[in-house]
N, C-alpha and C positions, 0 to 999 in steps of 0.2 A: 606547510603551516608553521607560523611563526611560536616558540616554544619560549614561556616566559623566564625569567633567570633572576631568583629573588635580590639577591644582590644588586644589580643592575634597578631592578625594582626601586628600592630603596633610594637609590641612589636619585636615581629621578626625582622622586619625594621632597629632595633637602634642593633639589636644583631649581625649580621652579617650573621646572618641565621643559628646559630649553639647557645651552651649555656650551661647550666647544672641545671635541676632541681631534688629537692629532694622531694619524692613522702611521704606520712605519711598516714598510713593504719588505716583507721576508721572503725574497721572488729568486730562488736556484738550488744550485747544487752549493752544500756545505763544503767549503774546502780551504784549507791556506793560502791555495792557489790564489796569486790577484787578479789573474784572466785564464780564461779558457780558449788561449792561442790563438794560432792560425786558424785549425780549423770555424772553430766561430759555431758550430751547429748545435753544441750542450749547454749554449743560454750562460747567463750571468752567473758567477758563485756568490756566495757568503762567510764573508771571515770577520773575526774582532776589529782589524784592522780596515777595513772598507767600512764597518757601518759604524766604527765607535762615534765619530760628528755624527752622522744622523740620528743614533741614540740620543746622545747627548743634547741635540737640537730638538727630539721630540718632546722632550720631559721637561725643557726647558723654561717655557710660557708660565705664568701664573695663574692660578683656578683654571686649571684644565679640568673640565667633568672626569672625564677618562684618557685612556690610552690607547690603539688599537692596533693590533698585530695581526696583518694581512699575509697569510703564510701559504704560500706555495713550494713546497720544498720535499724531496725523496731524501733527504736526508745525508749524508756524507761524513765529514770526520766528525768524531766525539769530542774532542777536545774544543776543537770550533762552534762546536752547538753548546758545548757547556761554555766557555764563554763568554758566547752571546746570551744564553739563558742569564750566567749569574749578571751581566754588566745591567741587565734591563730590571734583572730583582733590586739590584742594589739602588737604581735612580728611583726604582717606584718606592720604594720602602723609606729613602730619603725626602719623598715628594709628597708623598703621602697618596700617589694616583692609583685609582684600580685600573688593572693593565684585565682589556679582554682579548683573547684571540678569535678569530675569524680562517677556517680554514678553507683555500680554494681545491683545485683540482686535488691536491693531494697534502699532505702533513703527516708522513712517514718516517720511520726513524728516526735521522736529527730532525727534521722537520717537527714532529711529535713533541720530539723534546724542546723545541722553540714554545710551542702550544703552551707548554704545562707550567714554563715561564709566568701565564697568564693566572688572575684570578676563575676566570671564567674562559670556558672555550665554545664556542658557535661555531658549526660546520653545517656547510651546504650538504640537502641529503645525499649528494652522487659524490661527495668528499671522500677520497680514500684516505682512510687515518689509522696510525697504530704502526705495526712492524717495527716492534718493542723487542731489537735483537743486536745482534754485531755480526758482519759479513766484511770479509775479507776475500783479495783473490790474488790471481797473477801469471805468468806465465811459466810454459817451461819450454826451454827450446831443444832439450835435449839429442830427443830424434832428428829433426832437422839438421842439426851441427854433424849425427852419423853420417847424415845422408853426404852432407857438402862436405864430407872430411876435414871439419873443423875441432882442432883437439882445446881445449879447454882448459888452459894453465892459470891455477890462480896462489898466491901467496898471503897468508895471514900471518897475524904472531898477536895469540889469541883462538882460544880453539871454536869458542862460538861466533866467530867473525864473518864469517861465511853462512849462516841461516839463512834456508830460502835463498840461494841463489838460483836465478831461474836459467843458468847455465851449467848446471850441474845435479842429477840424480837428486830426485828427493829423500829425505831420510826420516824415517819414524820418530827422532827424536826432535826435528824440526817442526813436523806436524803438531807432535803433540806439543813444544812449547806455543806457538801461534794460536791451540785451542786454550791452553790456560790462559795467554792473555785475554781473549776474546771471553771467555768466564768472567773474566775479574772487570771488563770494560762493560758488561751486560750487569754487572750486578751494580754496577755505580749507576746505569741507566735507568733499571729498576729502582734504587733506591730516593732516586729523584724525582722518577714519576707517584712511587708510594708519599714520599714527602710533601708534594706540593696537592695530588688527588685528595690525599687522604683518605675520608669515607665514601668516598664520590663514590666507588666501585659499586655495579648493583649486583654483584659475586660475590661466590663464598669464597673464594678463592682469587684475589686479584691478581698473585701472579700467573693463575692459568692464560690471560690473556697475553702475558707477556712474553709470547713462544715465538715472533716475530710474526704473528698473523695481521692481516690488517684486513676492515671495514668498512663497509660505505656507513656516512654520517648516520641514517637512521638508525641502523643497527648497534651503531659505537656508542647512541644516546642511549638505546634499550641497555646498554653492559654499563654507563656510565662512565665512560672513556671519554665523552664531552658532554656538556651540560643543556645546549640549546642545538636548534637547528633553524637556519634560516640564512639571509645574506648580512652586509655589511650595513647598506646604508636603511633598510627597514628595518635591522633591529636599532642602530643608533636614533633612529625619531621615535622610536617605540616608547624607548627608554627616557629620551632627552626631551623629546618635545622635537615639532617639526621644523621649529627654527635653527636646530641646534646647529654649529658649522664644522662642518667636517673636512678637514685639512689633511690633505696628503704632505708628508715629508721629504720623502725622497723618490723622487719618479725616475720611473725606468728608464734607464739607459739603453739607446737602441744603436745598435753597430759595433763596430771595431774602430780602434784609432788606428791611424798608420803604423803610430811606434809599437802595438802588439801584432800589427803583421808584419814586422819586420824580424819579430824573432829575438833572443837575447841580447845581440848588439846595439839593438838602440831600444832605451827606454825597459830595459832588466826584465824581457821575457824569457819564455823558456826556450829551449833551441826545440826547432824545429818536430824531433822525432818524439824526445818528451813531454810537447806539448802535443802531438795528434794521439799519443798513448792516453796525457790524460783528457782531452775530448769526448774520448772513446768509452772512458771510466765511466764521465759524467752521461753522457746520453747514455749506458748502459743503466744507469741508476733510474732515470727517467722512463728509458723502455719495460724498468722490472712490472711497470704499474700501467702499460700502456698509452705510455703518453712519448 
């Protein structure tokens, strides 16, 4: 059942009951990465740099009723979800549009924080949303190197140069700086979701929700972590009127080019073992939510 969203309300009101909004597809894994390799199985990323023209093309039009943020996303680097977040505040705020989110299969972590980008968020009710946290990982190869009698020589100048290397015993004090940063990357995450929520929260407590848990849509509207629930194109005629036209911006890209299967030498991919590593990353972030 479709869940009304007064803002959006309004808005209609002043439109005439009709309009034109331009939708902007927030479809992968968050990452600086500008492809996901060879292997090709962890789907599209999202960075500043891939979508800054498609931002800047959606906002661009004149009387646009709204904005809409199609967000499929488990989320990945912080830096890249903030900013993509701040480049879409700043053209709305310039433009004067209301930006609403729409969230698909999932809107987790950066994905989330894509969301809250928005004035309004509408999530499908089987949407996973939330996981309002920082996760880091990595390997270590230590044992294996005993096994193959591979001895481990490395040279720095600089004593914390060496952190986390994943060829080398881990150290208590490496641990514990990687959880302070992960502290200080969570509290900037929070403070942006309190910022742009606001009172939204139907808790007494909204950073309890913010433990990295995450919810399917109905439950997220009962906490107030999104505002409506329903799809894209029925709440836009709800709102707009049924004539309204609804324009996709940047459609999906399906495939690989030759010059990312080739790898770093043509066309500045990553080489070969970097790139299946981070593959591997991305569909691990995808599998955390069963997808």
């Amino acid at each position: 059942m479709l869940k009304q969203i007064p803002l959006l309300n309004r808005l209609v009101e002043s439109s005439g009951g009709a309009g034109r909004v331009n939708v902007l597809r927030l479809h992968g894994v968050i990452s600086p990465a500008k492809s996901n390799g060879p292997l090709g199985g962890s789907g599209p990323v999202l960075n500043l740099e891939t979508l800054a023209a498609d931002i800047e093309k959606t906002f661009k039009p004149a009387g646009l009723s709204a904005v809409a943020l199609l967000i499929n996303s488990p989320g990945g680097s912080p830096v890249q979800s903030n900013l993509i977040a701040a480049r879409i505040r700043q053209l709305a705020d310039e433009k004067g549009v209301p930006v609403i989110a729409f969230t698909e299969d999932v809107a987790a972590s950066g994905g989330y924080w894509l969301a809250c980008a928005a004035d309004e968020i509408v999530a499908d009710p089987a949407s996973i949303v939330g996981s309002i946290g920082v996760i880091s990982g990595g390997f270590g190869f230590t044992g294996l190197m005993e096994k193959l009698g591979v001895e481990r020589r490395l040279y720095t100048a600089g004593e914390n140069k060496s952190r986390l290397d994943p060829f080398s015993a881990e150290k208590d004090s490496d641990v514990a700086w990687i959880k302070s940063l992960q502290l200080d990357l969570h509290e900037i995450f929070r403070s942006f979701v309190e910022q742009r929520r606001g009172g939204k929260f139907k808790v007494e407590d909204p950073r309890s929700l913010m433990n990295g848990d995450v919810f399917l849509g109905e439950k997220a509207l009962e906490l107030g972590m999104v505002d409506g629930v329903g799809d894209m194109r029925s709440t836009l005629r709800a709102r707009f009127g049924e004539k309204v036209q609804i324009k996709l911006v940047n459609k999906r890209k399906r495939g690989l080019s030759f010059l990312n299967l080739l790898g770093s030498r043509h066309g500045g991919g990553q080489d070969p073992i970097n790139a299946a590593i981070t593959a591997l990353e991305q569909r691990a972030l995808w599998g955390q939510y069963g997808l």
